[in-house]
C-alpha positions, -999 to 999 in steps of 0.1 A, spaced: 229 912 -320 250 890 -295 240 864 -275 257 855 -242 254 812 -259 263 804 -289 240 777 -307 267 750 -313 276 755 -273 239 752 -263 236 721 -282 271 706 -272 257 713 -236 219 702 -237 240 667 -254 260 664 -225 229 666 -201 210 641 -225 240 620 -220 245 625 -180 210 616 -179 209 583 -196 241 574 -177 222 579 -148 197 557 -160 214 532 -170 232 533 -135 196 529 -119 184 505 -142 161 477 -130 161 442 -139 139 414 -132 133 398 -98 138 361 -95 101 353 -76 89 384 -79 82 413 -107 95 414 -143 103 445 -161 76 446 -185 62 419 -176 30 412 -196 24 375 -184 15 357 -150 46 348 -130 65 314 -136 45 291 -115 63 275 -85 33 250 -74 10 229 -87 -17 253 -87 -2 280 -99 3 262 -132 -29 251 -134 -44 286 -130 -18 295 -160 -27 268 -184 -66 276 -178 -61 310 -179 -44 300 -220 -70 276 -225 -99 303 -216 -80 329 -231 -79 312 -265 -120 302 -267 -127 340 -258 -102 352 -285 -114 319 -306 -152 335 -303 -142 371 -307 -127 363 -337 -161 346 -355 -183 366 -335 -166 404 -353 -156 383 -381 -192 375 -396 -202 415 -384 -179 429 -405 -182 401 -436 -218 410 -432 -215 449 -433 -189 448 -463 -205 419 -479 -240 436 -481 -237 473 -479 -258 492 -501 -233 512 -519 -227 475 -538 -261 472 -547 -271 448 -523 -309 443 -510 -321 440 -474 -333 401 -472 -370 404 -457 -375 373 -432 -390 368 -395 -380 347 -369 -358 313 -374 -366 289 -345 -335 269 -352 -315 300 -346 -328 307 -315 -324 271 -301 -286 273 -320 -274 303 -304 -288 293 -268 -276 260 -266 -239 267 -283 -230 293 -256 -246 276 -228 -227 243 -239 -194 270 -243 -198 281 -206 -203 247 -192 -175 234 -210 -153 264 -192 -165 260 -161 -162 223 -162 -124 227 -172 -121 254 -140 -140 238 -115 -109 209 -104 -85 240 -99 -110 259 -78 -117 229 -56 -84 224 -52 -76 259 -40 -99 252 -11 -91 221 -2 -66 231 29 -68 195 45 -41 171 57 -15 202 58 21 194 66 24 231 85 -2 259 94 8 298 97 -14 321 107 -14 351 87 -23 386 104 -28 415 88 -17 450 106 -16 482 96 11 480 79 28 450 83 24 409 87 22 389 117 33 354 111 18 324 142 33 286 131 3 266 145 12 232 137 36 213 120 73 218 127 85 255 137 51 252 162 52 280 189 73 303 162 58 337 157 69 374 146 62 404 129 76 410 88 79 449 86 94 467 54 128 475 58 139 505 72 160 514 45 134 505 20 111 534 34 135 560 34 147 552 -1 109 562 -7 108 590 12 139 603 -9 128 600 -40 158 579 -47 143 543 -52 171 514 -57 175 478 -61 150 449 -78 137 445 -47 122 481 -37 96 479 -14 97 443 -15 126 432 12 111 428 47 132 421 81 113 388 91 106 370 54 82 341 64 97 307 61 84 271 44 101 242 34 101 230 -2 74 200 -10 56 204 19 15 215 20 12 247 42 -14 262 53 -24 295 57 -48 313 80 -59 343 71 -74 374 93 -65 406 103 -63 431 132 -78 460 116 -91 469 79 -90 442 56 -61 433 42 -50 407 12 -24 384 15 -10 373 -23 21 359 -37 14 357 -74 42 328 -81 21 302 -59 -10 314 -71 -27 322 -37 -47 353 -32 -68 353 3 -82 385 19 -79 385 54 -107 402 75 -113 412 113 -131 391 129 -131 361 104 -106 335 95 -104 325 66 -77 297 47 -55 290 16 -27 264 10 2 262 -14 29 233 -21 58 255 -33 78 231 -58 113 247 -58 133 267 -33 142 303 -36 127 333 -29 90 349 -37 73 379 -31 40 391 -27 19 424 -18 -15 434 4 -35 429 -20 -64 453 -4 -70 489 -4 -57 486 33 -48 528 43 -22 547 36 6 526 40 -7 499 17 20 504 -9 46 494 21 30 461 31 52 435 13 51 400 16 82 378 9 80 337 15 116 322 16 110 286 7 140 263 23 154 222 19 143 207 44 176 202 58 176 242 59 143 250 75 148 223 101 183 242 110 162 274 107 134 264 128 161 253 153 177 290 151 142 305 154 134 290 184 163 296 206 165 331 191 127 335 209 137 316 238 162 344 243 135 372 238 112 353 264 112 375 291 99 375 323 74 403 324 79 407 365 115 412 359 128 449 373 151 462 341 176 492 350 169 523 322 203 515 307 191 482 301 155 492 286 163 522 263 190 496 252 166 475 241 140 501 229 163 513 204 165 482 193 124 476 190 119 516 178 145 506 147 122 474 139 86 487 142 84 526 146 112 543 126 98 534 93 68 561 104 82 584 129 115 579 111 151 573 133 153 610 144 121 609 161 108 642 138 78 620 121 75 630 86 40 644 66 6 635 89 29 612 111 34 635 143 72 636 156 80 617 191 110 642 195 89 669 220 55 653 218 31 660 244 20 626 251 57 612 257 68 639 277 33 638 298 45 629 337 15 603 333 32 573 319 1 554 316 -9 579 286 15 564 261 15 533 275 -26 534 269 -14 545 224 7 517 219 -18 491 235 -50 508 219 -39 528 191 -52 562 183 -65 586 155 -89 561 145 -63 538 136 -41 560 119 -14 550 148 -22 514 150 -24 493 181 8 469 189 -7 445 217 10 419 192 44 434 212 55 417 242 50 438 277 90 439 276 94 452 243 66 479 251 77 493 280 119 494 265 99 511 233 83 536 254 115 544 280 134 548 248 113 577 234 108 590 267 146 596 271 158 605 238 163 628 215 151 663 235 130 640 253 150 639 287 120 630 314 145 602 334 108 583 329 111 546 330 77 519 324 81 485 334 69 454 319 50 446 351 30 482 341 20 471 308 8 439 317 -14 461 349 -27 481 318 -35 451 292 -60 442 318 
């Protein structure tokens, strides 16, 4: 009998794929991320304030009682059982009650548990004490993304949106992840300086959402409707990064959160930047923009916020409907897409962005309405969306 593949050549070939394989590996191989994930990582992450630390030491400390009680608690069972088996010719003692045993294993455990919660209760009094910050941020929650208010303190008046990166999602939707950051680099990181207290408000626009970062040892949900309020000190510069730490919808796994912690030097020089950078985005919603001017600037806003969803083409992708030929953006009604961005639709699964400026809303919206195959010649004013916001 003949065979079109020898043995040795089928082996000599499956070799070479085992081999192209691991190459491939190896190429995509990823390593640990300084203020963020390990590779198999089995520990907390290296503390970077005061509190964080603390949560790791109590969490050793707690960790070795528990192990410390395991250990007598299955070690006299199974003494016991060996010890006194039948098949050793041992007899069943016959006794009743022991009153000292009763008070003994009452009062050791209660004494156990007050003794752990004794050690824990400095560390959770000082996660809620937020007082005498040097800088408060506001912290929103969106579907899917941050929105970032400085309240007080120096950078006051600063605020913006931190959105995955565009290239971050469409690594994802490829299949082809890269990088020690995946899913973790966002376009607007939020900004602290080093040594300073900052607060952190926490609510959100929509669903509940978490806001974590796992090196600082804060975790705070953020609801609609409430606020609620964490603080960290970070101790060391550098960068760290968090997740949504709630069930928050289908985009949850693309809800990063990365802190970029500054010299003070640097975050003054930053908060200087910031500001004029805004100053320059401030504008006057009665203004009259030319279409040139607005789909110029709604490319620009589309790339930011809406490609990660609807993707740069405009053909969506899965249950996100395409803007290339929808209904709503080519309806002669203007009003009608301007009435989705400001209130959302599908019961949420197209969020609201009222956190937009009327500016940036109607360039968004004269973009889509003039490109790709979408060719109405429609323009929307700012002075239009701030008529509808009312």
């Amino acid at each position: 009998m003949k065979t079109s593949t020898s043995l040795p050549k089928r082996l000599l070939q499956g070799s070479a794929a085992l081999a192209a394989s691991l190459v491939t590996a190896a190429a995509v191989a990823v390593e640990s991320l300084p203020g963020g994930p390990a590779v198999n990582q089995t520990d907390l992450h290296p503390p970077v304030t005061k509190i964080a630390a603390e949560v790791q030491t109590l969490h050793y400390g707690l960790m070795i009682v528990c192990l410390a009680i395991f250990v007598a608690v299955f070690g006299v069972m199974f003494y016991s059982i060996l010890k006194h088996r039948k098949s050793v010719g041992a007899k069943s003692a016959n006794f009743h009650e022991s009153v000292s045993v009763e008070i003994a294993w009452t009062i050791v455990p209660f004494i156990i548990v007050t003794a752990m919660g004794f050690a824990a209760t400095k560390t959770v009094v000082a996660q809620k004490d937020t007082s005498n910050a040097d800088l408060t941020i506001k912290a929103t929650g969106y579907q899917w993304k941050w929105g970032y208010d400085y309240l007080k303190g120096e950078g006051e008046g600063i605020n913006f949106l931190a959105t995955l990166d565009t290239a971050q999602r469409e690594m994802s939707n490829s299949g082809h992840p890269s990088g020690d950051n995946y899913l973790l680099k966002v376009d607007n990181p939020l900004v602290v300086p080093v040594g300073k207290k900052v607060r952190i408000i926490t609510t959100a626009n929509d669903v509940i959402h978490a806001w974590m970062v796992p090196a600082f040892g804060v975790k705070q949900d953020a609801i609609p409707g409430f606020v609620r309020d964490t603080w960290f000190k970070a101790e060391q510069t550098g960068d760290f990064y968090g997740q949504c730490a709630e069930l928050c919808g289908k985009e949850h796994a693309y809800m990063p959160i990365h802190v970029k912690v500054l010299s003070a030097e640097d975050y003054s020089a930053w908060v200087q930047g910031k500001k004029k950078e805004l100053a320059a985005k401030a504008d006057d919603p009665s203004k009259v923009w030319t279409q040139a001017d607005l789909v110029a600037r709604g490319e620009k806003v589309y790339a930011s916020n809406c490609a990660v969803c609807h993707k740069a083409d405009g053909k969506g992708a899965g249950p996100i409907k395409a803007l290339d030929g929808s209904t709503k953006v080519l309806d002669a009604d203007k009003m009608v897409q301007v009435q989705v961005l400001l209130n959302g639709q599908n019961n949420g699964a197209m969020p609201a962005w009222k956190q937009l400026s009327d500016t940036e809303i109607a360039a968004v919206i004269t973009y889509t309405k003039n490109s790709w195959s979408n060719k109405t010649g429609q323009t929307v004013q700012p002075s239009e969306v701030v008529a509808a916001r009312k």
